[in-house]
TORVOLUM-562930 format. One record per residue: residue in one letter; x, y, z of N, C-alpha, C in turn. Coordinates in steps of 0.001 Angstrom, whole numbers, padded with zeros to 6 digits, always signed. Layout:
BEGIN
AXYZXYZXYZ ...
***
This chain:
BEGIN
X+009425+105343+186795+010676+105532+187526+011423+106771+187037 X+011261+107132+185997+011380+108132+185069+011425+109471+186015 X+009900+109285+185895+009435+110611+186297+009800+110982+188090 X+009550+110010+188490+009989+110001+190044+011644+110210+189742 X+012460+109695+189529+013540+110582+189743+014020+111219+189610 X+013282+112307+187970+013282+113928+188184+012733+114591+189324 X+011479+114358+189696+010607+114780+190714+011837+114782+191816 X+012270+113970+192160+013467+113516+193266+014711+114709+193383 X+014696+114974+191813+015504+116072+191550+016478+115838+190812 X+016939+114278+190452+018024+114249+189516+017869+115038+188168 X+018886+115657+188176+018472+116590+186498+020239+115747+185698 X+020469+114736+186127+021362+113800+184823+021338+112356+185261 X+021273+111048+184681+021237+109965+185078+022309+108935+184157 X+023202+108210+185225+024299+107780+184796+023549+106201+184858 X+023530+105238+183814+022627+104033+184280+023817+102983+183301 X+023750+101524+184012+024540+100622+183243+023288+099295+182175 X+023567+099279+181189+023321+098850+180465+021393+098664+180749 X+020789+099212+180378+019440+098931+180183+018871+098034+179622 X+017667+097510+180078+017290+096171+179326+016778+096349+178215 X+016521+097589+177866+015772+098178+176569+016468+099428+176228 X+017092+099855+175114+017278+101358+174878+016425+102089+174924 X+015341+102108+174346+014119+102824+174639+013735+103478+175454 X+014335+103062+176753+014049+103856+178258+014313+105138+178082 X+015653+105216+176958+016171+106610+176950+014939+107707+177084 X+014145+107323+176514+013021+107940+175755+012005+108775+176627 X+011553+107883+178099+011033+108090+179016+011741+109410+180147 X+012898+109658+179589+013670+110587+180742+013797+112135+180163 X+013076+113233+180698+013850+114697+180371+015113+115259+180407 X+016166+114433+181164+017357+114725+181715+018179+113756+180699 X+019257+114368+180881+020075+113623+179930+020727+112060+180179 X+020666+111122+179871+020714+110120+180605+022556+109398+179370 X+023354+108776+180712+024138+108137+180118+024574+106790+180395 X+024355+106133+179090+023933+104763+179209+025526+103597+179181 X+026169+103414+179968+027098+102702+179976+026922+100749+179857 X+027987+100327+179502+027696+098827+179096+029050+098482+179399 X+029160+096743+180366+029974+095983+180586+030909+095319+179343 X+030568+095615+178739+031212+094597+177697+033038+094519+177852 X+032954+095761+177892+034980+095900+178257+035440+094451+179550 X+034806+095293+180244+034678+094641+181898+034901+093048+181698 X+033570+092698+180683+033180+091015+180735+034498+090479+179697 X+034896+091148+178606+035891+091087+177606+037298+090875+178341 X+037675+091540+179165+038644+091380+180008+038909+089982+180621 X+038000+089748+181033+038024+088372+181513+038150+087070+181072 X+038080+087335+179604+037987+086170+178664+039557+086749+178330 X+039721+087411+178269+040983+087531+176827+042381+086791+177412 X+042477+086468+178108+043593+085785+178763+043554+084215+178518 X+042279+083641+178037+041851+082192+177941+042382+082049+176137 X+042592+080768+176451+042673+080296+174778+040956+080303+174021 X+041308+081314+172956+039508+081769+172451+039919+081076+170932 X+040919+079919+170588+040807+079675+169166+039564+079193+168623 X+038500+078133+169800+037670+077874+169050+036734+077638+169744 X+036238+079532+169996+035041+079539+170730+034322+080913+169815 X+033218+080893+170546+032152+081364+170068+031414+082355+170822 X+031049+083644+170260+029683+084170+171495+027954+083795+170660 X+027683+083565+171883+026121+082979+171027+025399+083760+172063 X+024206+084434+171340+023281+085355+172106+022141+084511+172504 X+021384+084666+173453+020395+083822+173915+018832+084144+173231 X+019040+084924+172742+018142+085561+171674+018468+086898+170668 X+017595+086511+169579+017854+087872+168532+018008+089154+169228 X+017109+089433+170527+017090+091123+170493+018142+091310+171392 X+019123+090767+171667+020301+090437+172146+021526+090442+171157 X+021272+091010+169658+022240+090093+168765+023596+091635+168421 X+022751+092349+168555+023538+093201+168448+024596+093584+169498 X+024835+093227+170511+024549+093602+172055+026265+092335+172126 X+025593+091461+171884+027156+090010+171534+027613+090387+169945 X+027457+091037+169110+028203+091491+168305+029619+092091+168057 X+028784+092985+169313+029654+094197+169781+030667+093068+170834 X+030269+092625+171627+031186+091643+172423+032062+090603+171666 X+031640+090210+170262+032644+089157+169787+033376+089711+169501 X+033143+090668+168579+034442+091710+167869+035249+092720+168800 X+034883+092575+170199+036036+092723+171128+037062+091616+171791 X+036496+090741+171034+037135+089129+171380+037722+088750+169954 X+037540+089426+169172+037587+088660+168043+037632+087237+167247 X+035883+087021+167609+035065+086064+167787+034045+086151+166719 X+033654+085059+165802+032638+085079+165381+031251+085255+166662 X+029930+085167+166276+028869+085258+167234+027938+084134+166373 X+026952+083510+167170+025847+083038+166779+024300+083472+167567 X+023392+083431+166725+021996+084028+167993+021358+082668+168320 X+020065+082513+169407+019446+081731+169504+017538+082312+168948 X+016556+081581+168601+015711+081591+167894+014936+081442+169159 X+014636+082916+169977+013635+082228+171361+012272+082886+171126 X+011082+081883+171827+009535+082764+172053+009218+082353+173428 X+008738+083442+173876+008805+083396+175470+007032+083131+175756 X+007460+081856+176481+005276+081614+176674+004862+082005+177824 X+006028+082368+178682+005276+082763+179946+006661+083229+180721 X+006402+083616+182118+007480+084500+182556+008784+083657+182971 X+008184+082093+183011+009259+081271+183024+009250+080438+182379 X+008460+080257+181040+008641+079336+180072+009029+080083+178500 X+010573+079255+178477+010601+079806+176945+011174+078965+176136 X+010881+078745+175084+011594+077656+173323+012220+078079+172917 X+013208+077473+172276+014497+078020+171588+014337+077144+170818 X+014184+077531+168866+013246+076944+168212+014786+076329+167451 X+015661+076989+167308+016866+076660+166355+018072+077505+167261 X+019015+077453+167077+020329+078356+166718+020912+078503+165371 X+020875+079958+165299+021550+080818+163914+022759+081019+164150 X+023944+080155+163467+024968+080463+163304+025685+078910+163664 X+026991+078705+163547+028187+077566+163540+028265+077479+165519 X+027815+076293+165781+028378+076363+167455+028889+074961+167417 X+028712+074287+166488+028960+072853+166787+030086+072115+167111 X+030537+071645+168141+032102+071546+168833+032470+072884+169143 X+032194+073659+169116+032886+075089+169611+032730+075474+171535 X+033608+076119+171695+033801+076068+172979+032771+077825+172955 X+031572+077926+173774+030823+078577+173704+030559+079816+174698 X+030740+080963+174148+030294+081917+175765+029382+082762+175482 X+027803+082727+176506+026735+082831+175935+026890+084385+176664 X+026673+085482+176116+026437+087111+176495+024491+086912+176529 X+024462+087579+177563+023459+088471+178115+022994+089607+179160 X+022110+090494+178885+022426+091203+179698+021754+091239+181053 X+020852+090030+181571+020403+089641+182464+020152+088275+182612 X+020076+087945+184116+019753+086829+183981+018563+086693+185400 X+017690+086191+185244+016676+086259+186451+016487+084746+186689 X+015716+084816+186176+014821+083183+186601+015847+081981+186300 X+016781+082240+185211+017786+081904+184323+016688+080393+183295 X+015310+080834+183363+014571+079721+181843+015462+079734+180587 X+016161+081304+180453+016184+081217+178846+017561+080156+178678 X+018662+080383+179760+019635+080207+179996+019926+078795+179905 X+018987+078048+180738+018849+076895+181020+018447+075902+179722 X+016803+076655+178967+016955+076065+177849+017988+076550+176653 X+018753+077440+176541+019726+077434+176005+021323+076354+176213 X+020917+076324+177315+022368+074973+177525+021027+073525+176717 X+020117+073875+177206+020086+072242+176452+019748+071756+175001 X+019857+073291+174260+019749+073415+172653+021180+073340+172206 X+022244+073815+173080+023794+073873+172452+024122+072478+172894 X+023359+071424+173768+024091+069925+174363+023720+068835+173031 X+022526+069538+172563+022284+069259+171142+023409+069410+169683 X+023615+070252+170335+024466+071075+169144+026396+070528+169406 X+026174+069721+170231+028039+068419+171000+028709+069669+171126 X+028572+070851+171738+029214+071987+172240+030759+071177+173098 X+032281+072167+172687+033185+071533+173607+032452+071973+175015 X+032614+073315+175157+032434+074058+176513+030877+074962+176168 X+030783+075374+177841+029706+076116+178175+030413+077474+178951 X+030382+078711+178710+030575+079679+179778+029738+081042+179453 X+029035+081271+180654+028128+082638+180622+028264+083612+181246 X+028268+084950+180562+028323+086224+180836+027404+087119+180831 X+026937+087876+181960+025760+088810+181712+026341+089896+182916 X+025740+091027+182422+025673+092201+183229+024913+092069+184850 X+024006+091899+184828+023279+091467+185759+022485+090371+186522 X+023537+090100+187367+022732+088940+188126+021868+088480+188964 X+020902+088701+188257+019626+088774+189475+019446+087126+190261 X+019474+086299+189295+019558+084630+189992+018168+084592+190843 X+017508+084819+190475+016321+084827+190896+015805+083069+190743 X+014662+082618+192293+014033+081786+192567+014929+080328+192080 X+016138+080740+192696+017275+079444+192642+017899+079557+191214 X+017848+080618+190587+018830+080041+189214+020027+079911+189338 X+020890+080674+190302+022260+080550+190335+022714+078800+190476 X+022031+078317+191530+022125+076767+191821+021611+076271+190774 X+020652+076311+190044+019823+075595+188544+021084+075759+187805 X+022009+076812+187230+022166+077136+186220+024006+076376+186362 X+024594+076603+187610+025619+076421+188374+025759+074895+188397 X+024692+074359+188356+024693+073025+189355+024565+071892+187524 X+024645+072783+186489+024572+072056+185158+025935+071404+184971 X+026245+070079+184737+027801+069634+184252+028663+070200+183321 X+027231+070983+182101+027606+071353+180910+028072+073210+181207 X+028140+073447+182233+028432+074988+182141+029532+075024+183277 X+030685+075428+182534+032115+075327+183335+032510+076584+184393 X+031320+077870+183673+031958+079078+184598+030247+080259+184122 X+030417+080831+185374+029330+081674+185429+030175+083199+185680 X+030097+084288+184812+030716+085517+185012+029474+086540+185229 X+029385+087652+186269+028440+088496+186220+029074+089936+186708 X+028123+090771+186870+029198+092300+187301+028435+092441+188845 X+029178+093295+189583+028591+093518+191009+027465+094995+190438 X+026466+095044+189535+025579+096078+189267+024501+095714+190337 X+024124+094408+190914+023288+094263+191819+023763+093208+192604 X+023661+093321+193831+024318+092151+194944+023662+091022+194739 X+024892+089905+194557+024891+088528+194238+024276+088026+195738 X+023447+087647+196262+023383+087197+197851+024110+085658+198374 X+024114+085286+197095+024287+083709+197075+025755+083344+196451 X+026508+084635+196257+027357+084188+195417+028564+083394+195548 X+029019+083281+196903+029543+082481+197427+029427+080860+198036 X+027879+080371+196994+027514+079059+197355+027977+078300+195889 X+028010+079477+194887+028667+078481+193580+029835+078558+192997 X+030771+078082+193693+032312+077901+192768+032544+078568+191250 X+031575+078133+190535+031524+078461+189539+031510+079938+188956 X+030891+081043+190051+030385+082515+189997+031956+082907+190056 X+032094+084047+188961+032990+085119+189321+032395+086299+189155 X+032634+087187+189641+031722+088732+189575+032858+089637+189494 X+032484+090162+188888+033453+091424+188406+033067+092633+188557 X+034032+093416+188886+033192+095263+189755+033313+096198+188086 X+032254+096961+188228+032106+097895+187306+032187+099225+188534 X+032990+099272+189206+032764+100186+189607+033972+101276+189224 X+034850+101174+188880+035859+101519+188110+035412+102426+186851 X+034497+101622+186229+033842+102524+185056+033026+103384+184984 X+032333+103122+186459+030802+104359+186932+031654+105413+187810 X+033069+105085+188435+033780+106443+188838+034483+106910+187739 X+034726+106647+186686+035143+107412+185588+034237+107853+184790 X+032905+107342+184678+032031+108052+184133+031311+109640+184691 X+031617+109238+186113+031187+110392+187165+032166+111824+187059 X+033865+111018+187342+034868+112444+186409+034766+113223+185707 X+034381+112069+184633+033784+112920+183675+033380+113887+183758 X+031803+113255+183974+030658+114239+184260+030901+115487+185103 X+031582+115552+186207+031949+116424+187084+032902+117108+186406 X+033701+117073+185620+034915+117977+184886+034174+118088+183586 X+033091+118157+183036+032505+118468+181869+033294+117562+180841 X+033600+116350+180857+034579+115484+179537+033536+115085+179065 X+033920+114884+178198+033002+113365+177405+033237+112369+178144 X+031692+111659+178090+031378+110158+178528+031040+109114+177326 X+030736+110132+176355+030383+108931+175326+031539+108159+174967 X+032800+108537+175325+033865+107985+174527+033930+106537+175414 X+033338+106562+176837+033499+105210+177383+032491+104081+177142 X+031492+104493+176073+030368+103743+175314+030238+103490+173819 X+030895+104876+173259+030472+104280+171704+031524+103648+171264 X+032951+104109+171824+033973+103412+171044+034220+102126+171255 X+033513+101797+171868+034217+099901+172166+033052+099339+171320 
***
């Protein structure tokens, strides 16, 4: 994809949160990598957060809700996942304090929503007060929005409009939030020669 959209002709690429940093790697053009976290942070900070938690749905995720607790000023916990197949995955333990804590799980996708799903039923283990999830992208793929929506134990589903929700108006529970605010200020930027990093590294 890389290469096709130099070929295409883009010579700079403005992209929101990647599923891998690494991609950087694949591009000749200078690529700038923006992340929801402000966006999703916003939305919480108005709620009573005395005794909640961000818990990542896995380690390579941990850094990623780090950065999100300490914009909440939130401890974080990770989850311990191995993925056996494209929709089967274990969550062997959770690393860190969730127990009675009112919980909001960061990720930066959600598709099939397996990990998601067995993650609510490792924290129902764990006498969690609350359930609420946040991710960048909502793909809701092959019914997860209804799977994941339709759980007693998960009070609110938050995602960003980075890809159209189709369904999003069948679960009460969905709020979606526009990043589009942040990709026209990233574009200013870019067009007036500013810095963009300042809308990524400093938060």
């Amino acid at each position: 994809m890389a290469d096709l959209l130099q070929t295409a002709g883009a010579d700079r690429v403005l992209t929101m949160t990647l599923h891998s940093p690494q991609v950087h790697g694949f591009f000749g053009v200078p690529v700038d990598h923006l992340h929801a976290l402000q966006e999703l942070a916003a939305h919480f900070r108005g709620d009573d957060l005395g005794n909640s938690v961000v818990v990542s749905p896995d380690l390579g995720n941990a850094k990623e809700a780090s950065r999100f607790a300490r914009l909440l000023g939130l401890p974080v916990a990770a989850a311990a996942k191995e993925r056996l197949s494209d929709d089967k995955v274990v969550i062997s333990s959770i690393i860190g304090d969730v127990r009675g804590k009112d919980v909001v799980v960061l990720d930066d996708e959600i598709a099939r929503g397996s990990t998601i799903v067995e993650l609510c039923d490792r924290l129902a283990e764990h006498d969690v007060a609350s359930v609420r999830i946040a991710c960048t992208h909502g793909l809701f793929a092959d019914g997860a929005l209804e799977r994941i929506g339709g759980r007693a134990d998960v009070d609110e589903i938050i995602c960003t409009n980075t890809v159209p929700v189709p369904h999003a108006d069948l679960s009460p529970k969905l709020t979606v939030i526009s990043v589009a605010p942040a990709l026209a200020e990233a574009v200013r930027r870019i067009h007036n020669g500013e810095s963009v990093s300042v809308l990524f590294d400093a938060h």
